[in-house]
C-alpha positions as CSV (number, residue, x, y, z in Angstrom):
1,X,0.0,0.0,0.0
2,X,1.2,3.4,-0.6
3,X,2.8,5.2,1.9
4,X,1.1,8.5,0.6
5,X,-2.0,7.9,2.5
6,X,-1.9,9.1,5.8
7,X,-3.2,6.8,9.2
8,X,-6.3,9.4,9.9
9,X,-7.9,9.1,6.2
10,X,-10.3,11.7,4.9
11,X,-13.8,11.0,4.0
12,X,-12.2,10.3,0.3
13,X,-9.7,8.2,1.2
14,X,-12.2,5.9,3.6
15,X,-14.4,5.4,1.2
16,X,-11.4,4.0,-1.0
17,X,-10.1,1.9,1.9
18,X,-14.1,0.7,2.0
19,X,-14.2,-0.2,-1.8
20,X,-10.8,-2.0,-1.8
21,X,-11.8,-4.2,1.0
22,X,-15.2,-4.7,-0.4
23,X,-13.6,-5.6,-4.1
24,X,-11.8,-8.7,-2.4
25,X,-15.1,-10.2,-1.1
26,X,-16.3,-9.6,-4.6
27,X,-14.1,-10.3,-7.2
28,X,-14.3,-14.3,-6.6
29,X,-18.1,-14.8,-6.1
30,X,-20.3,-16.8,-9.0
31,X,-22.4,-15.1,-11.3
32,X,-25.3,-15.8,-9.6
33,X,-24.4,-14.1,-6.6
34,X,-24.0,-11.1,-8.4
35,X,-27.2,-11.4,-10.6
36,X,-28.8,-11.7,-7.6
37,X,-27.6,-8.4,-6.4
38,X,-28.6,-6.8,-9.1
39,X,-32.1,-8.7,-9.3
40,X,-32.5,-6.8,-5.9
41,X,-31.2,-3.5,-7.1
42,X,-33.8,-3.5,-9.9
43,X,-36.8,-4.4,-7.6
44,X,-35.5,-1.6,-5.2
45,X,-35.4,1.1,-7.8
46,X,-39.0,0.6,-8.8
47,X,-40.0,0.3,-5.4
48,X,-38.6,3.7,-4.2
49,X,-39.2,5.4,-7.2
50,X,-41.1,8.3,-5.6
51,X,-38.0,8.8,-2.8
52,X,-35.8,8.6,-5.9
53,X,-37.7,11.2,-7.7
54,X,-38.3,13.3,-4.6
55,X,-34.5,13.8,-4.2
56,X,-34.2,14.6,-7.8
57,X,-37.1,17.2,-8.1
58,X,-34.8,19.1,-5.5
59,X,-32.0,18.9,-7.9
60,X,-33.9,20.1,-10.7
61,X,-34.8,22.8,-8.5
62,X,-32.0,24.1,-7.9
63,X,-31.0,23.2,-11.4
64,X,-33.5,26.0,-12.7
65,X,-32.7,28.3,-10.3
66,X,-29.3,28.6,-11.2
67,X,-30.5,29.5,-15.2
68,X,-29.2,26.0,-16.1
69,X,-30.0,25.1,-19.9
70,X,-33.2,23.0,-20.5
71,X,-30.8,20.1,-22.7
72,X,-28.7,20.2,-19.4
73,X,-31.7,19.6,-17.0
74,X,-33.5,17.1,-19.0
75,X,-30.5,14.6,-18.9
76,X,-30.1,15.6,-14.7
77,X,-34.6,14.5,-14.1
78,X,-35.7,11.5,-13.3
79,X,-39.1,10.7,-13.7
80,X,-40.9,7.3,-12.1
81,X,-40.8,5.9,-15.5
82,X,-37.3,6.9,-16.0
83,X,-36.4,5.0,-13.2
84,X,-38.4,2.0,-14.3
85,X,-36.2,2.0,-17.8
86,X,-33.0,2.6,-15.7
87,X,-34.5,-0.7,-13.4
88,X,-35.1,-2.4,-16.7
89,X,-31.6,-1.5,-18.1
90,X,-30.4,-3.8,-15.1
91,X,-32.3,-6.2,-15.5
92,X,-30.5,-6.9,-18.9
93,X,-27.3,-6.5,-17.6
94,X,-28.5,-9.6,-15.9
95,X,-28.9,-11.7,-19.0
96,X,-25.1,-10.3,-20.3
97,X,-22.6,-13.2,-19.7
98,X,-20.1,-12.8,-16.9
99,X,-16.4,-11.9,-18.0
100,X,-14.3,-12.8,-15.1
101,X,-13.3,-16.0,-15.2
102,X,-13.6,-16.3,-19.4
103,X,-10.2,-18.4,-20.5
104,X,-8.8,-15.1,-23.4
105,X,-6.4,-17.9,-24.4
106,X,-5.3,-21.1,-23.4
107,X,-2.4,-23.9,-24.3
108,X,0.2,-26.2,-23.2
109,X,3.7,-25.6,-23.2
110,X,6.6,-28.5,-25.1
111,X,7.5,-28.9,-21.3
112,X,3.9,-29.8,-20.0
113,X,3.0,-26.4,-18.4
114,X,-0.8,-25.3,-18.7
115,X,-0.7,-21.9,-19.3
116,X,-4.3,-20.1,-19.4
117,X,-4.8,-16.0,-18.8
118,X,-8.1,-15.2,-18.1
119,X,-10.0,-11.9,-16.9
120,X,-10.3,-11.3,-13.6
121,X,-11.8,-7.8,-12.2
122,X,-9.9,-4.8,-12.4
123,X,-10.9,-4.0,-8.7
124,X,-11.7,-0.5,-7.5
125,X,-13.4,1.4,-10.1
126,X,-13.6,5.6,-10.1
127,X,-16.3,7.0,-12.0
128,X,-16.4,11.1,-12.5
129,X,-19.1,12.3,-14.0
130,X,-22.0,15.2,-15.1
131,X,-25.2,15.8,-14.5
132,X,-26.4,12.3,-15.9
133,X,-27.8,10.3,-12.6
134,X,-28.9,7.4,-14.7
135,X,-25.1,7.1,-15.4
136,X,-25.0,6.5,-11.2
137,X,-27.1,2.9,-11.9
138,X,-25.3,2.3,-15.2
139,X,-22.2,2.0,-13.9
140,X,-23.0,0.4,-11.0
141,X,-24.3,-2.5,-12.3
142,X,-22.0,-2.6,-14.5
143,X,-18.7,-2.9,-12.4
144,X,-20.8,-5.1,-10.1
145,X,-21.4,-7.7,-12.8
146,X,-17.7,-7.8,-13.7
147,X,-16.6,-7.7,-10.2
148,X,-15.8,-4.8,-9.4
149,X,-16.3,-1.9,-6.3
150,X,-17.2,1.4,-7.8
151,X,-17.1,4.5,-6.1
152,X,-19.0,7.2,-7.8
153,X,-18.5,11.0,-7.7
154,X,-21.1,12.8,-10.1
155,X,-21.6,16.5,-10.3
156,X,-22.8,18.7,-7.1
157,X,-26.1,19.7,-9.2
158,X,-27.2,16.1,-9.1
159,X,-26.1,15.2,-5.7
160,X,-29.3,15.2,-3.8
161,X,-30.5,12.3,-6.8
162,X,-26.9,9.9,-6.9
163,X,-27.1,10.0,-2.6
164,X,-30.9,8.8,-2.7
165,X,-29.9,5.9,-5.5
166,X,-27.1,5.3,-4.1
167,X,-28.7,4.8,-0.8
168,X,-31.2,2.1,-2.4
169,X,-28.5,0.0,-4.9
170,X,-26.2,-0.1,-1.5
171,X,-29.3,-1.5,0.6
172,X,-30.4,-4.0,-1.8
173,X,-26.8,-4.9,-2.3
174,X,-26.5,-5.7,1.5
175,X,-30.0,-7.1,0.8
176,X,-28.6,-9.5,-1.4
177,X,-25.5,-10.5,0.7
178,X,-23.1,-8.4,-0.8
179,X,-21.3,-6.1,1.2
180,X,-22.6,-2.4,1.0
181,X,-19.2,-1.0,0.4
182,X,-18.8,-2.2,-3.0
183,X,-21.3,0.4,-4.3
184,X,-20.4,4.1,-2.4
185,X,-20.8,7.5,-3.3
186,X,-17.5,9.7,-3.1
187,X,-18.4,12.5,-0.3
188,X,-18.3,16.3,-0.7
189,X,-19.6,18.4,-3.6
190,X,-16.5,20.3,-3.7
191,X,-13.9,20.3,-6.5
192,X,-11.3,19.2,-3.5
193,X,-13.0,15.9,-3.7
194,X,-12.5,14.8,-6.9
195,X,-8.5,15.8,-6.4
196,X,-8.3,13.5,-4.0
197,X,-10.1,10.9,-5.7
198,X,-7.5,11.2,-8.5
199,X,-4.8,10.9,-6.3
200,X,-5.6,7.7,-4.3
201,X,-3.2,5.8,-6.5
202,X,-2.9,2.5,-4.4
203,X,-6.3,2.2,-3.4
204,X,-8.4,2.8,-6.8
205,X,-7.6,1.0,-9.6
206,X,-8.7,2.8,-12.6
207,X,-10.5,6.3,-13.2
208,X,-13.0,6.9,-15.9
209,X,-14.1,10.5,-16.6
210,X,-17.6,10.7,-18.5
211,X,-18.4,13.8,-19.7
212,X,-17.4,17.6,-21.6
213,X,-14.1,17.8,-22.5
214,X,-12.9,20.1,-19.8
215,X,-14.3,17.7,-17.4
216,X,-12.3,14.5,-19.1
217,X,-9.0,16.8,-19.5
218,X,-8.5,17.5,-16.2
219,X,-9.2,14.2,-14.8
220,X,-7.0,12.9,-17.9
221,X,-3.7,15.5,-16.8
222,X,-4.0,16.1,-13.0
223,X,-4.4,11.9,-11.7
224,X,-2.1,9.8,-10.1
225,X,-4.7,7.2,-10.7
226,X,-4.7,5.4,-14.5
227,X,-7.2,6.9,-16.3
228,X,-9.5,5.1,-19.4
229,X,-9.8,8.1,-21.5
230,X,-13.6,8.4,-22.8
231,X,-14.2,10.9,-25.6
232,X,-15.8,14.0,-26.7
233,X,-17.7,13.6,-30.0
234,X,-17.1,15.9,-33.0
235,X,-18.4,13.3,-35.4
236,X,-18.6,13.5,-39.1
237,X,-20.6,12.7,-41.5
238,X,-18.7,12.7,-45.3
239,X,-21.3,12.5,-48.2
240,X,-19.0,10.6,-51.2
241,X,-19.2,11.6,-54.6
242,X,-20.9,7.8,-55.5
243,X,-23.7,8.4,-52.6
244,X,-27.4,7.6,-52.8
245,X,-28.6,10.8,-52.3
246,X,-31.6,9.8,-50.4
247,X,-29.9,7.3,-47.8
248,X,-27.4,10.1,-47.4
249,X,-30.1,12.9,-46.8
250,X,-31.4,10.1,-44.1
251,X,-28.4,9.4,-42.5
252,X,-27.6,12.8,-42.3
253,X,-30.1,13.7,-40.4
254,X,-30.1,10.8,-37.9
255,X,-26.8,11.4,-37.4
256,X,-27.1,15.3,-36.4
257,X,-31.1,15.6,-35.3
258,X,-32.1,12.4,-33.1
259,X,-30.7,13.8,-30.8
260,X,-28.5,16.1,-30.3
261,X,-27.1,15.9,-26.7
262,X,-24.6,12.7,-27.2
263,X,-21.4,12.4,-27.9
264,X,-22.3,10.2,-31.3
265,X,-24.6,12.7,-32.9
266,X,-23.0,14.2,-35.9
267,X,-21.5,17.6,-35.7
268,X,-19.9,18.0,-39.1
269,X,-21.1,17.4,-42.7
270,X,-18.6,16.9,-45.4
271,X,-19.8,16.8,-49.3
272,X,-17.7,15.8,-52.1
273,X,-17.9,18.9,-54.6
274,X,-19.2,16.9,-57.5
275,X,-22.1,16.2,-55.8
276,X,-22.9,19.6,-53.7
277,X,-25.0,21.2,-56.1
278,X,-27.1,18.7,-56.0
279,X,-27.4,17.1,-52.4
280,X,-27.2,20.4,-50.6
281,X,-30.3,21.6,-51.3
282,X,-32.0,18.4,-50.1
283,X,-29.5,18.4,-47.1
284,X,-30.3,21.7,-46.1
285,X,-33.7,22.1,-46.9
286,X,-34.2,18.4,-44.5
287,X,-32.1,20.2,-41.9
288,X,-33.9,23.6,-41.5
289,X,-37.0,21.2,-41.2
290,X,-35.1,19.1,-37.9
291,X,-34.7,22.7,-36.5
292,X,-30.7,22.4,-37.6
293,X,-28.6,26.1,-37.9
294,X,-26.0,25.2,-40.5
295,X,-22.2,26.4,-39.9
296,X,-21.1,26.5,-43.4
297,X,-18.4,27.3,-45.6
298,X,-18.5,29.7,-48.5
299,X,-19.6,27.0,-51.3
300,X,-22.4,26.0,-47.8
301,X,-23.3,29.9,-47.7
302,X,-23.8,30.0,-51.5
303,X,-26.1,26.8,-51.7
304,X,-28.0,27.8,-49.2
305,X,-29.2,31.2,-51.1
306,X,-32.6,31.5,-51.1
307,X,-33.6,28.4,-49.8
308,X,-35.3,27.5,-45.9
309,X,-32.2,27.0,-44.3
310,X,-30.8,28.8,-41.2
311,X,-27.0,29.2,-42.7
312,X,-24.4,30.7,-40.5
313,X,-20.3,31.6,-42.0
314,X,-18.5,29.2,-40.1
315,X,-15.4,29.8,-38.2
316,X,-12.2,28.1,-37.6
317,X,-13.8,27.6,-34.0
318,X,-16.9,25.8,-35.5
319,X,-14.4,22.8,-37.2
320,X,-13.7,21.6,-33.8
321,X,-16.9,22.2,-31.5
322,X,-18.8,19.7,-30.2
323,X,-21.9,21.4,-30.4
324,X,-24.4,19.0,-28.3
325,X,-27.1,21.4,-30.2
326,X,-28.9,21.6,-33.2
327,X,-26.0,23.1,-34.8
328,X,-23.3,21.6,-37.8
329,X,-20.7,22.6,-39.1
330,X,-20.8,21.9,-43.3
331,X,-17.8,22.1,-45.9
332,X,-17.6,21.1,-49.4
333,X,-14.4,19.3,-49.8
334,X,-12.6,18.3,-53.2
335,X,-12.1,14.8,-52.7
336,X,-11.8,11.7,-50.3
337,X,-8.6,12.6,-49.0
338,X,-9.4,15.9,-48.1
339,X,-12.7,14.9,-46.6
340,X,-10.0,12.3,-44.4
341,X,-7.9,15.1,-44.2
342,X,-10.5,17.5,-42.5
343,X,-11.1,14.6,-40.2
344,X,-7.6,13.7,-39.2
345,X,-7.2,17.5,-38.4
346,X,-10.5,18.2,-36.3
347,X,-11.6,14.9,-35.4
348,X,-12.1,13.6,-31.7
349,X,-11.4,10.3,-32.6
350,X,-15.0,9.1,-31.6
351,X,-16.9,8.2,-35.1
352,X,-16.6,9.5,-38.7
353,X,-19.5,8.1,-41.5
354,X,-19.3,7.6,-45.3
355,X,-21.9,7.6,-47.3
356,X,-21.1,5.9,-50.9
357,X,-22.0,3.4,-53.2
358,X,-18.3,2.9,-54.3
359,X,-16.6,-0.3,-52.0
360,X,-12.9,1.3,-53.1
361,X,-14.5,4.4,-51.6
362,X,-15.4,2.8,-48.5
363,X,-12.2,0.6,-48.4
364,X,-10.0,3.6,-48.7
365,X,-11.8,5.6,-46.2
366,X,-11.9,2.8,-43.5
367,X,-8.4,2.4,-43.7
368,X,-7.3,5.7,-43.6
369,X,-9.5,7.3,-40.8
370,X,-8.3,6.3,-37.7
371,X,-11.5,6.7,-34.9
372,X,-13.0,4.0,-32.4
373,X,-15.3,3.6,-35.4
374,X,-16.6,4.1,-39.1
375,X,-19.5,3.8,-40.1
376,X,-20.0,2.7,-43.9
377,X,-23.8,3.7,-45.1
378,X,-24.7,3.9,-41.4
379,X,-25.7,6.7,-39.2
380,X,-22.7,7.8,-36.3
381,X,-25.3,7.4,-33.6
382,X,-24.9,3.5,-33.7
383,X,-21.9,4.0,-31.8
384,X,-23.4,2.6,-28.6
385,X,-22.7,-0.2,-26.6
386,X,-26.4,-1.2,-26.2
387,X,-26.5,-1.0,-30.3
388,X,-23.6,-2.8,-30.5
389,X,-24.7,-5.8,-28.4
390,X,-22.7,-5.2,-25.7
391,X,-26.2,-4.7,-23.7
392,X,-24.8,-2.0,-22.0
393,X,-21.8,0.4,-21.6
394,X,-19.4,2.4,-19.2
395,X,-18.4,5.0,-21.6
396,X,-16.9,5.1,-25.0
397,X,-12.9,5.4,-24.5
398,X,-11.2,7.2,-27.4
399,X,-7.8,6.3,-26.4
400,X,-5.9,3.1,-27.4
401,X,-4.5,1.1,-24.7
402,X,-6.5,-1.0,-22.4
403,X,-10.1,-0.2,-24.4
404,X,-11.2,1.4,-27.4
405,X,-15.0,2.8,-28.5
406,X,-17.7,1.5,-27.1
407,X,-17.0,-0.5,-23.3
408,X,-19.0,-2.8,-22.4
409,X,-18.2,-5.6,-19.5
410,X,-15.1,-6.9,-21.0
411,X,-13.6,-4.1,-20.7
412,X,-14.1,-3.7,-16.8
413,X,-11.9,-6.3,-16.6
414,X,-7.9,-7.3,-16.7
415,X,-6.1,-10.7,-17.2
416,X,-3.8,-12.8,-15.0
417,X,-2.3,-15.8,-16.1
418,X,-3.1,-19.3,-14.4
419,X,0.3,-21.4,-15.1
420,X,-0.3,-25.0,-13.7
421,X,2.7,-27.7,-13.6
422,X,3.5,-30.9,-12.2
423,X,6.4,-30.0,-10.1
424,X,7.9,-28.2,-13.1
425,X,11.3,-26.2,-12.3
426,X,13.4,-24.1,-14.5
427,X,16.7,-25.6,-15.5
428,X,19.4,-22.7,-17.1
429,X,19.9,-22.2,-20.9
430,X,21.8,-19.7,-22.9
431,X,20.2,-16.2,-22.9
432,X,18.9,-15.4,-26.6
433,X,18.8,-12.4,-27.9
434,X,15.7,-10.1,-27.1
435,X,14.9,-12.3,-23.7
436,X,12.6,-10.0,-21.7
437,X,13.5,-11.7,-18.2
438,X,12.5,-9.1,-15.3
């Protein structure tokens, strides 16, 4: 253990000791054990739904008090039937199979040795996040299911909501004869808090920031703690020279309009110029019906003349805003490679989409655009783990090592290898070149 922490821990740090403790008890019990748990979270939630909203019509309060934006305080309320979905969404974390324990790879060495790594939990989990309280049960159950404690700091405007669910998932967690620890809120609302959450290297395993970028930068550059990097989404949409016009309008639009708060709605359009005169009209005209105010460049501005569209000049700014608004950016671009060059440049690695009929199109672009994911003739919103079969997800990480796109329960897990002999020893042999021996 590190020597950083001192004897007399603060509330942050107690909580930490609680989890790691708690993580032990966990990490070896069966599947059902832990469906079970969750079983009783789900029945809980539905059952003190009203105390659950109660808590959370304060938050909203206070929410609208403060001027906070109406796209801000629909994703902080909780209505009863919200809370029955976010009960259901347990419920089919339930049917998800269990990771820990899965063999990744297995064989037997020339000498007789079984060697098997498998996925065990990754142990204390941090979650930071905004104004989301569904995200409170999400990742609950989630690092429950693959074994893990959590310990969950949200922001101070939903506070009242996270320390009334939390209160319920840790009761029926005890309920279920888990102990209560593996599920804890992080105390304090202050920013001091989530410092000292980052630096409790030794006693939390991982950190995962979920939210604005601001939020995930300085959880990403001031923590001691690793960090699992999830993204912010400026997501583009590239319209091919070969499109279908109509599919493309389509995607388009589900892409940018379905809605607009995620980080996998679309926040750039990109048109090959032999096609522009053409589908921008349609594009534009669909957009100003979806309530959409175009950023666009000049040859944008120009095919927008006369027509229904709200068309703004857009800015160098505009290229790399995630907007979380009805609001895209637009360019005409001269070919494919500029359209990948445009991406490489502004992109936050999340999802880019092509639209074509052309497979060398689609090949080319694939290859060369280097996001979580691309999307060929399908709309950027499918990046989801629900979508993607995963059943559910923690976040989508836009960084390389441990995880990448959408994480699901795999991903809350690590490996260890299992090497089993029969009285094997190691006799000496002649070092070869590039041994990695420790």
């Amino acid at each position: 253990m590190s020597s950083d922490h001192a004897t007399t821990d603060s509330p942050v740090l107690a909580v930490a000791r609680r989890a790691r403790a708690a993580a032990a008890v966990l990490a070896p019990l069966p599947r059902r054990a832990k469906d079970a748990a969750l079983s009783a979270i789900a029945d809980a939630l539905v059952a003190r739904s009203a105390e659950i909203a109660e808590a959370n019509a304060e938050d909203v309060a206070r929410a609208r008090e403060a001027g906070t934006a109406e796209s801000v305080i629909d994703r902080l309320t909780l209505t009863e039937e919200r809370i029955a979905a976010i009960a259901a969404d347990v419920r089919s974390v339930i049917g998800l199979p269990d990771p820990v324990g899965e063999v990744v790879r297995g064989y037997t060495l020339p000498n007789g040795l079984d060697v098997r790594q498998i996925r065990v939990p990754l142990g204390v989990v941090g979650i930071i996040y905004e104004a989301r309280p569904n995200v409170t049960v999400d990742a609950a159950a989630l690092c429950l299911k693959s074994g893990n404690a959590v310990l969950l700091r949200g922001s101070a405007s939903a506070y009242r909501s996270n320390t009334a669910l939390i209160a319920v998932l840790r009761d029926a967690a005890a309920a279920a004869g888990l102990p209560a620890d593996v599920i804890q809120l992080v105390p304090g609302e202050s920013r001091d808090s989530v410092q000292e959450l980052m630096r409790a290297r030794g006693l939390v395993d991982v950190l995962i920031p979920r939210g604005g970028a601001s939020l995930i930068r300085t959880v990403v550059e001031g923590s001691t703690v690793p960090v699992i990097e999830t993204g912010t989404g400026n997501c583009h949409v590239y319209v091919d020279a070969r499109a279908d016009l109509a599919m493309a309008v389509g995607i388009l639009l589900n892409s940018k309009a379905q809605r607009v708060s995620v980080c996998n709605s679309a926040e750039t359009l990109l048109v090959h110029q032999d096609i522009a005169d053409v589908f921008l009209p349609l594009a534009l005209d669909a957009l100003a019906e979806a309530g959409v105010t175009v950023h666009g460049d000049e040859a944008v501005l120009k095919a927008a003349e006369g027509g229904r569209a709200t068309v703004v000049p857009a800015t160098e700014e505009d290229w790399e805003t995630e907007y979380l608004s009805y609001d895209l950016a637009a360019a005409v671009v001269p070919s494919l490679d500029a359209a990948v060059e445009h991406i490489r440049r502004w992109s936050s690695g999340h999802t880019e989409a092509i639209v074509t009929t052309s497979q060398a199109a689609a090949r080319r672009f694939t290859q060369l655009v280097d996001s979580t994911t691309v999307a060929v003739n399908a709309s950027t919103r499918f990046t989801d783990g629900s979508e993607f079969g995963f059943g559910a997800e923690i976040g989508i990480s836009t960084q390389k090592l441990h995880a990448r796109g959408p994480m699901g329960l795999p991903e809350l897990t690590s490996t260890k290898y299992i090497v089993t002999g029969d009285g094997h020893v190691r006799g000496e042999r002649t070092q070869t070149v590039g041994s990695a021996e420790g």
